[in-house]
C-alpha positions in Angstrom: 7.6 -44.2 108.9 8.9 -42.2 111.3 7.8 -38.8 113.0 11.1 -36.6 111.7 10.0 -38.4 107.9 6.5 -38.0 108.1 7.1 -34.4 109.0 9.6 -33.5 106.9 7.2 -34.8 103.4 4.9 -32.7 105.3 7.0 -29.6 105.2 8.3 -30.3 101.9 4.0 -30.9 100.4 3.2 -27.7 102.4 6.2 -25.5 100.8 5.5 -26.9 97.1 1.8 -26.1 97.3 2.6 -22.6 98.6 5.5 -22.1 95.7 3.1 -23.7 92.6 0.3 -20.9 94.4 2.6 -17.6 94.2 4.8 -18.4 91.8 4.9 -21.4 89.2 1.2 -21.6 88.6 1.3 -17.6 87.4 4.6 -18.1 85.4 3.3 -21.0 83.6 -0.4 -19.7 83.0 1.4 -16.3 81.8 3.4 -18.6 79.3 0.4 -20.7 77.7 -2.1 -18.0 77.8 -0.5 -14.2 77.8 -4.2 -13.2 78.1 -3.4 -14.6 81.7 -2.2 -10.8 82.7 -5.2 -9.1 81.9 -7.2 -11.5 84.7 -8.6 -9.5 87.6 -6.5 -10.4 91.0 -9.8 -12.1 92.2 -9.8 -14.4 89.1 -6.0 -15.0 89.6 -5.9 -16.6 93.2 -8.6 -18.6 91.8 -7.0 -19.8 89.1 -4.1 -20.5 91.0 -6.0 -22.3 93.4 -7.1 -24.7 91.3 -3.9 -25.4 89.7 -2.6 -26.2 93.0 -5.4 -28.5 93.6 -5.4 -29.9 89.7 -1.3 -30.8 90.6 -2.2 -32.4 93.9 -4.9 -34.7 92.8 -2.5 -35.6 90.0 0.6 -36.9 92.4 -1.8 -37.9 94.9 -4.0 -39.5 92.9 -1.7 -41.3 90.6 0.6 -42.5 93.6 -2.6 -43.9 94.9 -3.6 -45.9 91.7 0.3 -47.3 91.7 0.0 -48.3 95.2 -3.2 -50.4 94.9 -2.4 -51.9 91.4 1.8 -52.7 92.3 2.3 -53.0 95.6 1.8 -56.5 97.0 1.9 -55.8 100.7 -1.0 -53.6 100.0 -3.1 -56.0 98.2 -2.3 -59.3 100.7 -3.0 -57.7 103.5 -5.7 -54.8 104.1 -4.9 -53.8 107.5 -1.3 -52.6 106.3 -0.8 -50.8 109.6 3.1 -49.4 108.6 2.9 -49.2 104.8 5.6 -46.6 104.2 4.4 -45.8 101.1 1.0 -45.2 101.9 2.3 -43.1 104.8 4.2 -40.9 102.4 0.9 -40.6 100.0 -0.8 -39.6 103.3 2.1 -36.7 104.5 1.5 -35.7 100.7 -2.3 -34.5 101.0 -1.6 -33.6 104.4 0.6 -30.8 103.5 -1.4 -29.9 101.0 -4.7 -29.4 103.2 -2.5 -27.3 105.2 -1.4 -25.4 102.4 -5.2 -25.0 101.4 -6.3 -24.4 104.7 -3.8 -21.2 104.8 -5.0 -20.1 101.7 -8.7 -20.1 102.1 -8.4 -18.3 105.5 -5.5 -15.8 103.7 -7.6 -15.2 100.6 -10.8 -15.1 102.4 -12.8 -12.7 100.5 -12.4 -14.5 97.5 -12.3 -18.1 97.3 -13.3 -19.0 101.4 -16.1 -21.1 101.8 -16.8 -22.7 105.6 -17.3 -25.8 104.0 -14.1 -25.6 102.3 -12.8 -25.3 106.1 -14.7 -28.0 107.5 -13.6 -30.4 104.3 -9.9 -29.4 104.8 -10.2 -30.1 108.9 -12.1 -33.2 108.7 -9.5 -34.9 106.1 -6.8 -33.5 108.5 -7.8 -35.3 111.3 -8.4 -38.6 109.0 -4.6 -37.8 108.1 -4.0 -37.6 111.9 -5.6 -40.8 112.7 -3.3 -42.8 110.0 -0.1 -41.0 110.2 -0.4 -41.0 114.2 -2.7 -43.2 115.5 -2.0 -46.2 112.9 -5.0 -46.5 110.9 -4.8 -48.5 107.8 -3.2 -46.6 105.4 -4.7 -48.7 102.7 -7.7 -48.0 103.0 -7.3 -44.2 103.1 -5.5 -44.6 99.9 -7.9 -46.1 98.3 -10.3 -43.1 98.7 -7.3 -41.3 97.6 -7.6 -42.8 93.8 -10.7 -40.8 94.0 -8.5 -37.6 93.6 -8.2 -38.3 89.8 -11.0 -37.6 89.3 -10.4 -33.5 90.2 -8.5 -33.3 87.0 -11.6 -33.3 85.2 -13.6 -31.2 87.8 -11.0 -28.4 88.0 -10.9 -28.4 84.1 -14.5 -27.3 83.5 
């Protein structure tokens, strides 16, 4: 995959993540639930947040799954240096941890945790080392399956 295409799902992860966090996740969740409203702003962002996160670990997570049970060149041969696909799962998450990134440092007071940091820049620069320095892409998207398994955390 090339840089302009790697950047540009990216971009496009990083400005979905930021519209689903101001916009869609509180027009939907005012939809189902109208006692949605009444939430204090703190309770809000952290809602949000965890929509955000509940959406990502669905697309990342299921692209993941599809990619290890369908895709041949992935299961033949485990050092699958320029898997496009895999590349594209791995742009996804990126510009999500950026999104998240932004958001815990913006919203501080309320849902920042330094671990949550050092999570979000350690599986930035594991995104780094695939997308840039050729890692196998495989194997990062097999840890990747492990995302489905959020939808059940954030749900509690």
């Amino acid at each position: 995959m090339d840089t302009i295409t790697t950047l540009g799902a990216i971009f496009t992860s990083f400005v979905i993540c930021q519209l689903i966090f101001h916009f869609v996740s509180s027009w939907f969740s005012a939809k189902v639930s109208p006692r949605f409203n009444d939430l204090s702003s703190e309770k809000k962002i952290k809602w949000n947040s965890r929509v955000v996160s509940t959406c990502e670990a669905l697309v990342v997570g299921i692209f993941s799954l599809c990619i290890f049970l369908f895709h041949e060149a992935a299961t033949v041969n485990l050092h699958w240096d320029a898997a496009w696909l895999g590349n594209v799962n791995i742009a996804i998450i990126t510009g999500y941890l950026i999104s998240d990134l932004l958001l815990l440092l913006f919203y501080w007071r309320v849902i920042g945790r330094i671990y949550f940091v050092i999570h979000s820049c350690a599986a930035l620069y594991l995104c780094f080392l695939v997308l840039k320095e050729g890692l196998p892409a495989y194997i990062w998207n097999i840890r990747l399956i492990v995302h489905l398994s959020n939808l059940f955390y954030y749900q509690r």
